[in-house]
N, C-alpha and C positions, 0 to 999 in steps of 0.2 A: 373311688371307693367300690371295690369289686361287691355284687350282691348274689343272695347265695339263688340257686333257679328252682323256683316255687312250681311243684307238682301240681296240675288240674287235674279236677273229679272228671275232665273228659279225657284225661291221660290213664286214668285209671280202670278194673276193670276186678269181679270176682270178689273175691273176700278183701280186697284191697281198697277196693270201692266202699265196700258194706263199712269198714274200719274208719274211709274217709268220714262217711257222714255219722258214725260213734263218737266223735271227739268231744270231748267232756268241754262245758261250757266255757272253765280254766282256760283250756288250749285255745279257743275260741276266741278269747279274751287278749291271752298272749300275742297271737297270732296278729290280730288287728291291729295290738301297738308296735309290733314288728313292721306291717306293714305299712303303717303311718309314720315310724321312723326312717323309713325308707325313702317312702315319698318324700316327707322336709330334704332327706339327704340330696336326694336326686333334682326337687328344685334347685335350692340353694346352693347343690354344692359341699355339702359339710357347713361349719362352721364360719361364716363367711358375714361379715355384715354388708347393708348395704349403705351407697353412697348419702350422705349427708345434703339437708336442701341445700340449693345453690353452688355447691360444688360438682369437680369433676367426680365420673363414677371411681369408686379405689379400685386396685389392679385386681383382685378376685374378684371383685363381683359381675354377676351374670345378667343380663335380661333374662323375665322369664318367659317361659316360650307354650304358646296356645295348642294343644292338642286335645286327643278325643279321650274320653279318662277309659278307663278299661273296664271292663263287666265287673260287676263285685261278684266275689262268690255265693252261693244261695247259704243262708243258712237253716237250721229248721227253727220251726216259729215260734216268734219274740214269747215270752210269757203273758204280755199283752194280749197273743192270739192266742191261749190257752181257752177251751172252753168255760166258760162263766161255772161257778159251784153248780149242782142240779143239774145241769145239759148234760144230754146226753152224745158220747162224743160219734163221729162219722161212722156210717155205716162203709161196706167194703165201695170204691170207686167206681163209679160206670161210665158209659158212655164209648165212643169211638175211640178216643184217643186210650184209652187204658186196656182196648182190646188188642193193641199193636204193642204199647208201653212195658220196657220190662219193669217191675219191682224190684226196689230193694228195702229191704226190713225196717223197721222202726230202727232211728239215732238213738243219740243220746236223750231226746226228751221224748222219746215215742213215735216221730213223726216219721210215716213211712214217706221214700222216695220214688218217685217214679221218671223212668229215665226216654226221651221219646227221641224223633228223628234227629234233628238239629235245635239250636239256640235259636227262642231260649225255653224250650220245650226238653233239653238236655235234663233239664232239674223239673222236677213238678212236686209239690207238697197239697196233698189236701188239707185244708183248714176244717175248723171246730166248724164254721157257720155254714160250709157245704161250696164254699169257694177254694182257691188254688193261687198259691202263688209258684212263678214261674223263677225263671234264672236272674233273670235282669230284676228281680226285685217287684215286678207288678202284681196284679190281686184281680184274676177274672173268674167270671162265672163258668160251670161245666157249658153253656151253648158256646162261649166266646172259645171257650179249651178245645172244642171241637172243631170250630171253625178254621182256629189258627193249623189245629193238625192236620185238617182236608186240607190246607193248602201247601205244606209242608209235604203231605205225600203226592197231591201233584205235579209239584216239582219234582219230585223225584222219581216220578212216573211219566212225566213229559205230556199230563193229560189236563196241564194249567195253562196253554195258550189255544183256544178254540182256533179254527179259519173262517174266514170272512164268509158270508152270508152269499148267496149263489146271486139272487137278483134284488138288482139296488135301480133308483132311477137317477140318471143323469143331469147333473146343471151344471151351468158354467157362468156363477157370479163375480167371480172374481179372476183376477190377471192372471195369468201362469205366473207365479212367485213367489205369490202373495200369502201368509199361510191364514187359515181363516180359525175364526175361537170355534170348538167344538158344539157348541151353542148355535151358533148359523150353521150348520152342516145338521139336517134332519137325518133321523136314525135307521133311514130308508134311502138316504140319499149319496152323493159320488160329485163331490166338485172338483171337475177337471182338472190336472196341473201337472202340462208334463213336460216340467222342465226335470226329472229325473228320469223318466222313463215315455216313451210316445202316447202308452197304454194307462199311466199313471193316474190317481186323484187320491183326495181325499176322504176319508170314510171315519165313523163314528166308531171308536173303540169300546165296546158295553164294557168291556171286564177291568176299565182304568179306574174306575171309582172302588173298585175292589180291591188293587193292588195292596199290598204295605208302600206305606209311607215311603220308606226308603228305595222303593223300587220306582214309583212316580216320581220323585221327585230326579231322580238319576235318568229314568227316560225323558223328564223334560228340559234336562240340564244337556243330551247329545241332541235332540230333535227340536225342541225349540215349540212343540207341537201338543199339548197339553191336551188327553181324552181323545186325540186321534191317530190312525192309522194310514199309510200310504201303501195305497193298494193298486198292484196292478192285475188288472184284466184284458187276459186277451181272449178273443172271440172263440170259442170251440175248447179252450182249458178251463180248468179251474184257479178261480181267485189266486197271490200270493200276495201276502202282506209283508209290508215294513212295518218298522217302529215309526221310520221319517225319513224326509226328504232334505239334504242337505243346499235347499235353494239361494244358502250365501256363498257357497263356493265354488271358484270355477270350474270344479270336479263334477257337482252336481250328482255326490256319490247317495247311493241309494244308504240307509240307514239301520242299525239293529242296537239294540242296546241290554246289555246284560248286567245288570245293576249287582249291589249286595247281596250276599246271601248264599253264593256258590259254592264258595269256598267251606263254608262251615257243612254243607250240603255233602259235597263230593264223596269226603272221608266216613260222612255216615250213609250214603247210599252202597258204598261198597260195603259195610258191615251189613249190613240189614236187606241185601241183594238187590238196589232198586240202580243198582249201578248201567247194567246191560240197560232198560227203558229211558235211561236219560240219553245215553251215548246213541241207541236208537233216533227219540224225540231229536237228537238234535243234527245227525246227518240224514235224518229226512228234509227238517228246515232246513240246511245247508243246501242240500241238492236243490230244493224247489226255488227256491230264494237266485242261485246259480243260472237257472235253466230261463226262471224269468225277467233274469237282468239282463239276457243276450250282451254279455260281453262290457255291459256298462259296469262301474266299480261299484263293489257294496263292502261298507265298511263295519265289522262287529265290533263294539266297543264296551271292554270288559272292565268291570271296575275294579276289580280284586285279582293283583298279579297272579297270585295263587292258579289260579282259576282260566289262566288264559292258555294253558296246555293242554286242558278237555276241550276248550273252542279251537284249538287248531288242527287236531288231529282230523277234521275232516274239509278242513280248507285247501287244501292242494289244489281242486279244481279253482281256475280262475274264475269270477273276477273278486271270490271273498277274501279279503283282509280284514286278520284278528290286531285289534291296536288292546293295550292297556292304556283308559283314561281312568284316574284317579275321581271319586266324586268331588262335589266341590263344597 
């Protein structure tokens, strides 16, 4: 069953945008049972029953198959989030994120849009109670709006991965190999391990508990190495970090990990000019990363295919190899 290709509000752009979020609540309506007849289709198949207990499965039918469901689109807000009779409704939006944020005007029920770097900051509605819901459907406060923005334009300013701490002190508790929980490794400290590099150890990463979710958990899915970093120091330069040290293999490749999030990135850094500071941020890592491995391999492992053509273009120098791993 061919399906017809459903336009996004981030395909969109101008009065074409303004029109997307006017659509009368009808269409809105329409729209969703369209897109739920779709879905049954695309499970099932069409029309298709399935097999009976105990029997063989019948010749159309499918197993159904586990994937990641897709964003829904933002709507504006339920009539449930209509302000209460008496309230008085929002005043105009403040904060950080609405100083960068374009506008676009009140929908159909009044609810202006504000459009920001990436998803799911794409869509923002102010609410009656002084909160905001985002793209993906959640409900944060203006500090959490902020938060999520500073880290969005970090990224895309290449000013979200600090370097490692000039002087740390030394210990050597455990085996070269062995990788230790972030927890035994003090926040001042460097446990030896150089089976990736001579100079190597282990070092406490302050900024993993800050991460998005999705980004921890994709660095601890290549590294193995959960809240730390694998830092080599050598004598008269400055620090250079890894993500991690690959000490199951017998490559013993040094580690980088670029999780989700790029890809939706990219295409809006180059709209919004933050394009040049990322291509920046990241053939400086490249280089320093290169010069510190002397020749040993380091592998950048990107999660989003999309995304693995901005990490290569500065890999020519040896010994970095960009792979696409898929998260898991």
């Amino acid at each position: 069953m061919a399906r017809a290709y459903k336009v996004g509000p981030d395909e969109l752009e101008g009065e074409a945008l303004a029109r997307w979020y006017r659509r009368a609540p009808a269409d809105l309506e329409a729209e969703r049972q369209l897109a739920a007849q779709a879905a049954h289709d695309e499970f099932f198949g069409g029309e298709r029953s399935p097999p009976s207990s105990g029997s063989s499965p019948a010749p159309n039918w499918r197993e159904a198959k586990v994937g990641v469901a897709p964003a829904r689109p933002l709507q504006p807000p339920r009539a449930a989030d209509a302000a209460p009779e008496g309230v008085k409704p929002p005043g105009p939006a403040v904060g950080r994120f609405f100083e960068g944020a374009t506008r676009v005007p009140g929908g159909a029920q009044g609810a202006d849009v504000y459009i920001g770097p990436a998803y799911p900051l794409n869509q923002v509605v102010p609410m009656w109670n002084g909160r905001f819901q985002l793209a993906d459907g959640s409900v944060v406060d203006g500090g959490e709006l902020d938060r999520l923005y500073g880290e969005q334009v970090a990224q895309l300013t290449g000013t979200d991965d600090p370097e490692p701490t000039g002087r740390v002190r030394t210990v050597d508790r455990w085996k070269d190999g062995e990788i230790p929980r972030a927890d035994q490794v003090g926040k001042s400290e460097r446990e030896l391990d150089a089976t990736c590099h001579p100079d190597g150890g282990w070092e406490v990463d302050p900024q993993f508990p800050s991460y998005p979710q999705h980004t921890r958990d994709y660095e601890v899915q290549i590294t193995r190495a959960p809240g730390l970093d694998y830092v080599v120091r050598r004598t008269g330069e400055k620090p250079v970090k890894f993500d991690g040290c690959a000490v199951w293999t017998p490559g013993h490749e040094l580690l980088e990990a670029k999780g989700p999030g790029f890809a939706r990135l990219l295409p809006r850094a180059l709209r919004w000019g933050f394009a040049k500071g990322m291509a920046e941020k990241w053939n400086g890592q490249a280089g320093r990363q290169a010069r510190a491995a002397q020749g040993r391999p380091v592998e950048v492992h990107v999660a989003e295919r999309e995304a693995v053509p901005f990490f290569r273009q500065s890999t020519h120098v040896p010994p970095l190899t960009v792979v696409h791993t898929r998260p898991q």
